[in-house]
N, C-alpha and C positions, 0 to 999 in steps of 0.2 A: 833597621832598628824595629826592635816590636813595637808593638803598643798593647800595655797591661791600661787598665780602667780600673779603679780600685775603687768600691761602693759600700760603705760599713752603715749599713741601716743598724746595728748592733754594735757597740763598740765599748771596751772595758782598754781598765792600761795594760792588762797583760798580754797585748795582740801585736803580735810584731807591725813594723814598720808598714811603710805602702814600700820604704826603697828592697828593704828584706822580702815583701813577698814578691817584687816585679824579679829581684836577683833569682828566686827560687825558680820561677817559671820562666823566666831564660836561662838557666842552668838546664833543661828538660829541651829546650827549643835552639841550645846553641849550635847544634851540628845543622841545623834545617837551615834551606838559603832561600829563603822566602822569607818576608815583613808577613809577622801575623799578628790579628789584634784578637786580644781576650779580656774578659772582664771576670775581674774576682768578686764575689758581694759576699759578704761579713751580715751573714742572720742571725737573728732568733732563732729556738725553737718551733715558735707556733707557725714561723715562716718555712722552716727544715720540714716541719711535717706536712706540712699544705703540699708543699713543694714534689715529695715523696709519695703522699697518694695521690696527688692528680696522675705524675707523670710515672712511679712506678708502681702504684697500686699495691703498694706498702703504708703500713701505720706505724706513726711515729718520724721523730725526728733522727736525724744520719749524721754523721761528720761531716759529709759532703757529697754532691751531685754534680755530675760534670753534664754537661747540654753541647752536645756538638752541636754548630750551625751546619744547618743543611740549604743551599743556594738552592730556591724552585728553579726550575729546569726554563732554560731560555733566558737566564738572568742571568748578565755579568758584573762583577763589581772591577774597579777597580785594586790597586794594594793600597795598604794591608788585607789581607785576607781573613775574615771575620773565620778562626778556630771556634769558638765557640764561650760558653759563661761556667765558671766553677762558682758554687754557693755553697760556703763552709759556713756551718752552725757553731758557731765561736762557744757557746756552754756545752755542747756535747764533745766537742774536740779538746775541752777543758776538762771535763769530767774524766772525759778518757786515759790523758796525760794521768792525772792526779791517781786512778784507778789501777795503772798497767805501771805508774811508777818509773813514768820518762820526764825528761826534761820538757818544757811547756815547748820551749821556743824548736826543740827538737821536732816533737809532734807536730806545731804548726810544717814544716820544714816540709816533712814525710809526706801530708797528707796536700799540699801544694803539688807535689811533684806526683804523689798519685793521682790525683785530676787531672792534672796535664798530662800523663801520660793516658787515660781514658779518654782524651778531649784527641789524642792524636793516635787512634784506635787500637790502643791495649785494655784489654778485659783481664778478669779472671774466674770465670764463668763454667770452663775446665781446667782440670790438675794441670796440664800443658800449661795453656795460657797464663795461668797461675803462676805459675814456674817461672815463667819468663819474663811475666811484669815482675815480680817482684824480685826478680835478681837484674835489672834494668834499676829499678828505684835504690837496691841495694849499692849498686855500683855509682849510681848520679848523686846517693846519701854519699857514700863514702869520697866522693869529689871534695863535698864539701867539712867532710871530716867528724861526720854524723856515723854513729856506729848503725849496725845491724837494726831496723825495729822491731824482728822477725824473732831472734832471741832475746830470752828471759834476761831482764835485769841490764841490757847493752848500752840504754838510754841514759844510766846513771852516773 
């Protein structure tokens, strides 16, 4: 069994469950046969941007950051194996929804599963890569019976 850690330094009622986002992030992690632990943290803004320029020398706040853990070398841990931490800016993933004209609880959904899938090293960095995370999300969306987020207006 995994271990999700769910940390809402920011927290409003419209932010799904802790049981909703652990389902979303084992829905992405269901085929792996290893116990992984990850920690979700629910920010601000002022924390999304801090976040962004230290570690990717971007300004401004983002939907979300995923942080793979990297073992220094000579160290072993025990399981679960520490995946790594996603930090979802809960007002910018809000804004988003409201803006692009999806469903809230949809958007949260998408961009859980987009984390986790960059926490378990999918990029989209090139058209390829691109390509293939997001028809990877498309298909783990459609698991759960989430349309396309990719086409206009699928959300609604």
């Amino acid at each position: 069994m995994n271990t999700i850690e769910i940390q809402r330094i920011y927290a409003t009622d419209s932010q799904p469950s802790d049981t909703q986002l652990e389902f979303w992030v084992n829905t992405v992690l269901a085929d792996l046969n290893e116990e992984l632990e990850i920690v979700v943290r629910i920010v601000d803004e002022n924390e999304s941007a801090q976040l962004n320029q230290t570690y990717r020398h971007k300004n401004g706040a983002t939907n979300i950051l995923s942080f793979t853990f990297e073992l220094p070398d000579g160290v072993e841990l025990d399981e679960p194996t520490l995946l790594g931490d996603l930090v979802i800016c809960a007002p910018v993933l809000e804004r988003e929804a409201f803006e692009q004209n999806k469903l809230l609880i949809n958007h949260w959904a998408h961009i859980v599963i987009h984390g986790t899938l960059h926490l378990l090293g999918y990029d989209h960095i090139d058209d390829a890569d691109a390509q293939e995370m997001e028809s990877e999300e498309i298909t783990l969306l459609h698991t759960l019976s989430i349309p396309n987020p990719y086409e206009n207006g699928s959300d609604l």
